[in-house]
Structures are given as structure tokens and as C-alpha cells.
C-alpha positions as CSV (number, residue, x, y, z in Angstrom):
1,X,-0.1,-60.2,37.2
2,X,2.7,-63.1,36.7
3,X,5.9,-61.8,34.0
4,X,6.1,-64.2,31.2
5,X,9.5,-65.7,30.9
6,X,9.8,-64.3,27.6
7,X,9.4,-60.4,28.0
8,X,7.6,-58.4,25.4
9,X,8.9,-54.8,24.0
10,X,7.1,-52.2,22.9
11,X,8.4,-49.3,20.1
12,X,6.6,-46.6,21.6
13,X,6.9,-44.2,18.9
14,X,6.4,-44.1,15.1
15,X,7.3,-41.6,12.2
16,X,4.9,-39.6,11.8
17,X,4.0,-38.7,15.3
18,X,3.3,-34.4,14.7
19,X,6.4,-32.1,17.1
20,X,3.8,-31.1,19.4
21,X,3.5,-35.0,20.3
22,X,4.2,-34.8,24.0
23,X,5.5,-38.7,23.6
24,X,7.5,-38.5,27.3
25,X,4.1,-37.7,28.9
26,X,2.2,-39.8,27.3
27,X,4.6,-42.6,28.1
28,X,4.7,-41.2,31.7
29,X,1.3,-41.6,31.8
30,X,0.8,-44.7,30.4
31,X,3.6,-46.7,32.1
32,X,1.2,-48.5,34.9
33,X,-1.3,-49.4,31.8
34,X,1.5,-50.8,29.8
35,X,3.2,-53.1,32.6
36,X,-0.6,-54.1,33.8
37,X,-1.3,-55.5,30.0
38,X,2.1,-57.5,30.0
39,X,4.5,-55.1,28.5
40,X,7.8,-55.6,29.9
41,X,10.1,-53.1,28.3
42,X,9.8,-50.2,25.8
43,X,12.1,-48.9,22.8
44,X,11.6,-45.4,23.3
45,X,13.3,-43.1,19.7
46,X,16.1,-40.9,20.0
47,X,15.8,-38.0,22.5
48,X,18.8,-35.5,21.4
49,X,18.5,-32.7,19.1
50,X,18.2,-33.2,15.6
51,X,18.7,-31.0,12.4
52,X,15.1,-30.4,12.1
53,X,14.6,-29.5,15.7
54,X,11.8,-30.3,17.2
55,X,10.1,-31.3,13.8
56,X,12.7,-34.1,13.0
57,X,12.1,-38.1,14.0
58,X,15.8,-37.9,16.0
59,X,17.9,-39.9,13.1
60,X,19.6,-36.7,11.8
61,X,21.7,-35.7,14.6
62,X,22.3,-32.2,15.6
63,X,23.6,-32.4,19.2
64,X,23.7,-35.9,21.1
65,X,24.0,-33.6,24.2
66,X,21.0,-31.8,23.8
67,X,17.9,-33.9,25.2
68,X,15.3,-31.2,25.0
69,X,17.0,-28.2,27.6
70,X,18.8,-25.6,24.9
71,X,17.4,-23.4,22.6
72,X,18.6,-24.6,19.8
73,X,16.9,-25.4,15.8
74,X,14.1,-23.1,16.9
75,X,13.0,-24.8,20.2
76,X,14.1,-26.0,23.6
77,X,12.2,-29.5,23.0
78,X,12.7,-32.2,21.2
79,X,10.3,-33.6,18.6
80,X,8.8,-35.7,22.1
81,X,9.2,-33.0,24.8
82,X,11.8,-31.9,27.1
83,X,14.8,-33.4,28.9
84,X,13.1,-33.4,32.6
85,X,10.0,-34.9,30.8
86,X,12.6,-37.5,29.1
87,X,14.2,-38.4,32.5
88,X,10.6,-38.6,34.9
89,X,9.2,-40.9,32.0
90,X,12.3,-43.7,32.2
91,X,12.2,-42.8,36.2
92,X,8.3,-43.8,35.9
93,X,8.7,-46.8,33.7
94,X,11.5,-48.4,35.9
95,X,9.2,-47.3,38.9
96,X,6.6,-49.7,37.0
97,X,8.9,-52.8,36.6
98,X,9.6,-52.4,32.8
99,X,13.2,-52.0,31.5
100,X,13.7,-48.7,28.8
101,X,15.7,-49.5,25.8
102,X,17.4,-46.2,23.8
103,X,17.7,-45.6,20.6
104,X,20.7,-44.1,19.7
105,X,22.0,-43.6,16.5
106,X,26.1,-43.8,15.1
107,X,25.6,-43.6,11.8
108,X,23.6,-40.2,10.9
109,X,25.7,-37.8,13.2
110,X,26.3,-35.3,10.2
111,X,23.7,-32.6,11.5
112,X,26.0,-30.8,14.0
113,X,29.1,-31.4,11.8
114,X,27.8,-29.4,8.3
115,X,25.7,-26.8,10.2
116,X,28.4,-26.0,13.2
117,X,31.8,-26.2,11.2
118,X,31.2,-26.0,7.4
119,X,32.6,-29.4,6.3
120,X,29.5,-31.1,4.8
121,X,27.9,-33.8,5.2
122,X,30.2,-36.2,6.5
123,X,30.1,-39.4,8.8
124,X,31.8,-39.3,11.9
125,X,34.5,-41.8,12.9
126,X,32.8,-44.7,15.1
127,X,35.1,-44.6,18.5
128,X,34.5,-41.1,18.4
129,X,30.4,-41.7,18.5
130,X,31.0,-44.2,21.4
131,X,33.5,-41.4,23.1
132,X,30.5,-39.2,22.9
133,X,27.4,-41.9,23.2
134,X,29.5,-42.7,26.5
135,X,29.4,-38.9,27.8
136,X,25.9,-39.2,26.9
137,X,25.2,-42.3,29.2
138,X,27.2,-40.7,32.1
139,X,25.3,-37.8,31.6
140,X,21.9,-39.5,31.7
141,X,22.9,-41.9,34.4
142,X,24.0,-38.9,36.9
143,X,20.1,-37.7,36.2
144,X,18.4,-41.2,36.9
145,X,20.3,-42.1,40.4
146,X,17.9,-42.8,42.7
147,X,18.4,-41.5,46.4
């Protein structure tokens, strides 16, 4: 199938997908399907742990570090599986031709910071998200290296 010049993006996910979801595998699964009927990247939700474990949406964030591999709000998954599920569904995408886009959020980090330390709901400075969103992308981009 020829690209378009103009690419098309997919948000793969939706609010009120249930926590047993399995969204990484399904993804996975899907990724030939979706580059065959012209989609050229995907916005795929926020994989860290939230406040709500794996019952919250992933805008309510509990630990940026946590990508579905600690026990931690009552589960070791996310809301949309685990972090090796996570890294073979980008790995499977890119292995399709489509680009992944993350979303990440700044602005709602106050789930670690009232439940770990006691201070309340309070918004974190914004070079301190990028310090950690940074860590994050090393973190991720260790796991995705291809050999």
C-alpha cells in the first residue's frame, strides 16, 4: 500500500476502556491491521502508574517510573497491561512502519506527592517533570534498542 503524504494518527484508547482492558495486546495485535488500512501513527495514553492503580485512565499520576512492573495501588499492571506488554507493542508498531506518540502528562503529578509524603495535593514544579519525564525516556529508550 502507497503512505499518503499526509499521515493519519490514531488515539488508540478512550475513557472508559474497563482495567482488565489488555489495550498493549490488543494494539500488538492489531498493528499489521492498522498500517494495512492507512494508519500511520498512534497516540497511545499514559502507561505509568496512577493513583487509582490499574482502575485509573493514567492522568492522575502516581509514579512516572512505574509502567506496569511493581506492585503498587493494588496491582502490578497498569489500567492497559504490563510494562513488557507496553515495550513489545511500540516494538511491534515500529516493526509495522507506524511511528508511536506518548502521552505524557506535567500537569496532574500530585498522586505520588500527597499519598508518598503528606503535603497534599500540590503541582509539581515543571523542570522538575521534564528532569523526571527525561529519566523516563532514557529509561524507555534503553528497553526499545534494537540489536
Amino acid at each position: 500500500m502507497k503512505r499518503m503524504e499526509n499521515g493519519v494518527m490514531m488515539q488508540y484508547f478512550e475513557w472508559y476502556l474497563p482495567p482488565d482492558c489488555k489495550l498493549w495486546e490488543k494494539v500488538r495485535t492489531q498493528a499489521s491491521y492498522l498500517e494495512t488500512i492507512g494508519i500511520t501513527s498512534i497516540w497511545l495514553p499514559p502507561a505509568y502508574k496512577c493513583i487509582g492503580g490499574k482502575n485509573d485512565t493514567g492522568y492522575a499520576v502516581y509514579d512516572l517510573y512505574d509502567l506496569g512492573e511493581f506492585n503498587q495501588k493494588g496491582s502490578i499492571e497498569t489500567k492497559y497491561g504490563t510494562k513488557q506488554e507496553y515495550i513489545d507493542a511500540i516494538k511491534t508498531l515500529k516493526g509495522n512502519g507506524l511511528s508511536v506518540i506518548a502521552d505524557i502528562v506535567f500537569n496532574l503529578l500530585f498522586g505520588a506527592v500527597s499519598s508518598k509524603w503528606g503535603y497534599g495535593i500540590s503541582f509539581m514544579i515543571l523542570p522538575v517533570a521534564m528532569a523526571v519525564f527525561y529519566g523516563l525516556y532514557l529509561r524507555l529508550a534503553g528497553s526499545l534498542k534494537r540489536n
